[in-house]
N, C-alpha and C positions, 0 to 999 in steps of 0.2 A: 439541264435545269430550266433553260428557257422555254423547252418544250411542255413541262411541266408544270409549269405557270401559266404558259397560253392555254393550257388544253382545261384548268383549274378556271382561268378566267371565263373563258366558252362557255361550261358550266354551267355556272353560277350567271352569266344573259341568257342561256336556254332554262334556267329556271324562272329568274325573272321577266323574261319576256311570258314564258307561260303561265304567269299570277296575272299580270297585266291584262293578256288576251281573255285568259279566264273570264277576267270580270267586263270586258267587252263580250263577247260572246254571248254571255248572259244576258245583257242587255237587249242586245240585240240577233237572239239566234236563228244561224241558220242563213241569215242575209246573205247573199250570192256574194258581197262584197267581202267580209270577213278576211277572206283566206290573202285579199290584197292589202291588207293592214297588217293581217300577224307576217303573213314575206316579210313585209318593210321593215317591220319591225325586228326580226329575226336578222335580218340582211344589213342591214346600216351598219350596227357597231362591231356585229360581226368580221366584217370584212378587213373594218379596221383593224381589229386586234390579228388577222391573218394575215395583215400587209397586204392587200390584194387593190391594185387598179383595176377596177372593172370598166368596160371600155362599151357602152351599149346603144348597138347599132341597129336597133329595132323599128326602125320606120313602120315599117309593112305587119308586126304585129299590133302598133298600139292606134295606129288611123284604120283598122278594119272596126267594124261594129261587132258589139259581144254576139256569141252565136257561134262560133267556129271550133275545128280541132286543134287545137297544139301540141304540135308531139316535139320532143328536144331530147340531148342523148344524154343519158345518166352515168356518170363517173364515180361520183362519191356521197358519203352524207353528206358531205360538205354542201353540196348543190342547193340547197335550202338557203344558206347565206350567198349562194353566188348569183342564182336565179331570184331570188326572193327581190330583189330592188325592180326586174322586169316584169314582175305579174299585171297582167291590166284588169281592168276593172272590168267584174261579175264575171269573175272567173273561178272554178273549182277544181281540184284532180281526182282522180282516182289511185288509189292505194291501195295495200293490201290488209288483211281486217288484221293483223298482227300490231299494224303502226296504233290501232288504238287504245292497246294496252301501255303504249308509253306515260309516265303518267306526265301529265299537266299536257302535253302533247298532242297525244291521242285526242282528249278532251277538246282541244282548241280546233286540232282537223274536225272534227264530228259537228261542232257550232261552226266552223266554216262551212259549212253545206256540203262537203266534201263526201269523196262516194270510197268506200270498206267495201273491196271486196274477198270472200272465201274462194280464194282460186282452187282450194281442194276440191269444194262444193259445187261441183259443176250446174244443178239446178240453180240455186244461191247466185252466183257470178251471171247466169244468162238473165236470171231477174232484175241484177245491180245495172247489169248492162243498157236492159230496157229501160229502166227508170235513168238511165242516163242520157241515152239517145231524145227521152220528152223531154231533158232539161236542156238540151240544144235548141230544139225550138222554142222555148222560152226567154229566148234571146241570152243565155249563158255561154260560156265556154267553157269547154273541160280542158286538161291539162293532163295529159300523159308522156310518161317514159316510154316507147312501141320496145326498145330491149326487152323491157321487162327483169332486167335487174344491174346491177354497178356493172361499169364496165369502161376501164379507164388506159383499158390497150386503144393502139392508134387504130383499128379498123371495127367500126360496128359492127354491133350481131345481129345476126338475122331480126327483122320486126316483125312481132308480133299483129296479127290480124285485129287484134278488137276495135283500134283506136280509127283504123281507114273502114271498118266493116259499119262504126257507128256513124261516120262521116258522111258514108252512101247514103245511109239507111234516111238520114234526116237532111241529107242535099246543103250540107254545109261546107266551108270550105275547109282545108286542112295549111296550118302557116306551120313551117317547119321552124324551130328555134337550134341553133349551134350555140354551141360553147366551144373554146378552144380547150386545150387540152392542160390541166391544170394539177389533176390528181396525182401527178407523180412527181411533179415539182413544187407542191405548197413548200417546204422545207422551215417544216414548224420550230426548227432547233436555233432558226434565222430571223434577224431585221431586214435583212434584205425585204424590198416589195417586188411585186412580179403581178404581174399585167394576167388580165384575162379580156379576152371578148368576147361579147354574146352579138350576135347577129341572127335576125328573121329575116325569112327569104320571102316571096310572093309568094299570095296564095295560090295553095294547087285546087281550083274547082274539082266539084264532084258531082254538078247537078246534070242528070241522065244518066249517068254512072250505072251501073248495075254491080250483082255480085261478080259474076265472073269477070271483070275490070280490076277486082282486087289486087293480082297477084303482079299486072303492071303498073297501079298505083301507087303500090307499094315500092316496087323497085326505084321507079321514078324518086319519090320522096328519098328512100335510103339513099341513092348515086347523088343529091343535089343535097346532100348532110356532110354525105363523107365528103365531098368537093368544096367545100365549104367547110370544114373544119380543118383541110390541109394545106386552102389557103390563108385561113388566118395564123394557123402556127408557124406558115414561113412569114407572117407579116410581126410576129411577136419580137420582140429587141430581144437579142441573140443572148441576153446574160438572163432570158427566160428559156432556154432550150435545153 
């Protein structure tokens, strides 16, 4: 029954949040900022009605200057209200062109400045791409899942090349962001609260980098994600395990 309730109340703020951003977005579309308002906004009461401490240890991503990658590892839908309170400012992601059929949703990523890509369309995706790698030098950030899809077992999946390939490409730096591990212990049926932490590590430079550096910058990033997400779930109070 309580489960039932919470997931009815969720709802009914992901609609409402998406009337509200609406008419911000309108206002003002497209603003690099946008997508760190509708977070906030998505994220605050959210959390609340999931019971969730969120615990955010992000030094190293919010004192760098916009302009960077952030790649962080994907669990659930949920990550929207978990991640949404650490977005910084003039910051965008990239997603997949499906999320903009959501409605009121959709709508609010696309007035976030926010980049739709057709991963089917392989022409399509290398254009999205490009037009992504100039909005890093525009002093932006993007915001990527390297997964590339939910994934809420304890060891990451392979990462995907776009997010370090666009990072070379424009000499930005890459901040890895952790979440601990949450998705399989929300227990929406519960008052119980249960703790999360988000932590960004130092950024990993890439300026000189080349393409063929990828496949150890890559590793590099993955090994200091997963090391970091297994010591913060031994750091979690044990009546979250």
């Amino acid at each position: 029954m309580l489960y039932l309730f919470r997931m009815l109340l969720l709802a009914l703020h992901f609609l409402l949040v998406g009337a509200i951003g609406l008419l911000v977005g309108l206002c003002r579309p497209f603003n690099p900022d946008n997508s760190r308002v509708f977070a906030r906004l998505y994220s605050v009461p959210a959390t609340w009605l999931l019971r969730l401490d969120v615990k955010a240890e992000v030094g190293p991503l919010w004192d760098l200057p916009p302009g960077c990658v952030i790649v962080a590892n994907h669990q659930s839908n949920f990550d929207l209200f978990v991640l949404g309170r650490v977005v910084p400012q003039r910051t965008v992601a990239i997603g997949k062109k499906s999320l903009g059929w959501i409605p009121l949703f959709g709508q609010l990523f696309w007035l976030g400045g926010n980049v739709l890509v057709d991963r089917k369309n392989a022409y399509q995706a290398r254009k999205a791409m490009q037009a992504t790698t100039r909005t890093l030098r525009n002093d932006t950030s993007i915001w990527i899942f390297p997964e590339g899809t939910r994934n809420p077992g304890e060891q990451l999946l392979a990462f995907k090349k776009g997010a370090f390939h666009m990072a070379v490409e424009a000499g930005v730096p890459i901040v890895p962001v952790c979440v601990s591990r949450y998705a399989m212990r929300l227990g929406l049926n519960s008052w119980r609260r249960r703790t999360v932490i988000i932590r960004s590590l130092p950024p990993i430079p890439t300026a000189g980098l080349s393409q063929q550096d990828l496949p150890a910058l890559i590793e590099q990033c993955r090994t200091q994600m997963q090391q970091c997400i297994d010591r913060m779930d031994g750091e979690l109070p044990h009546a979250n395990r």
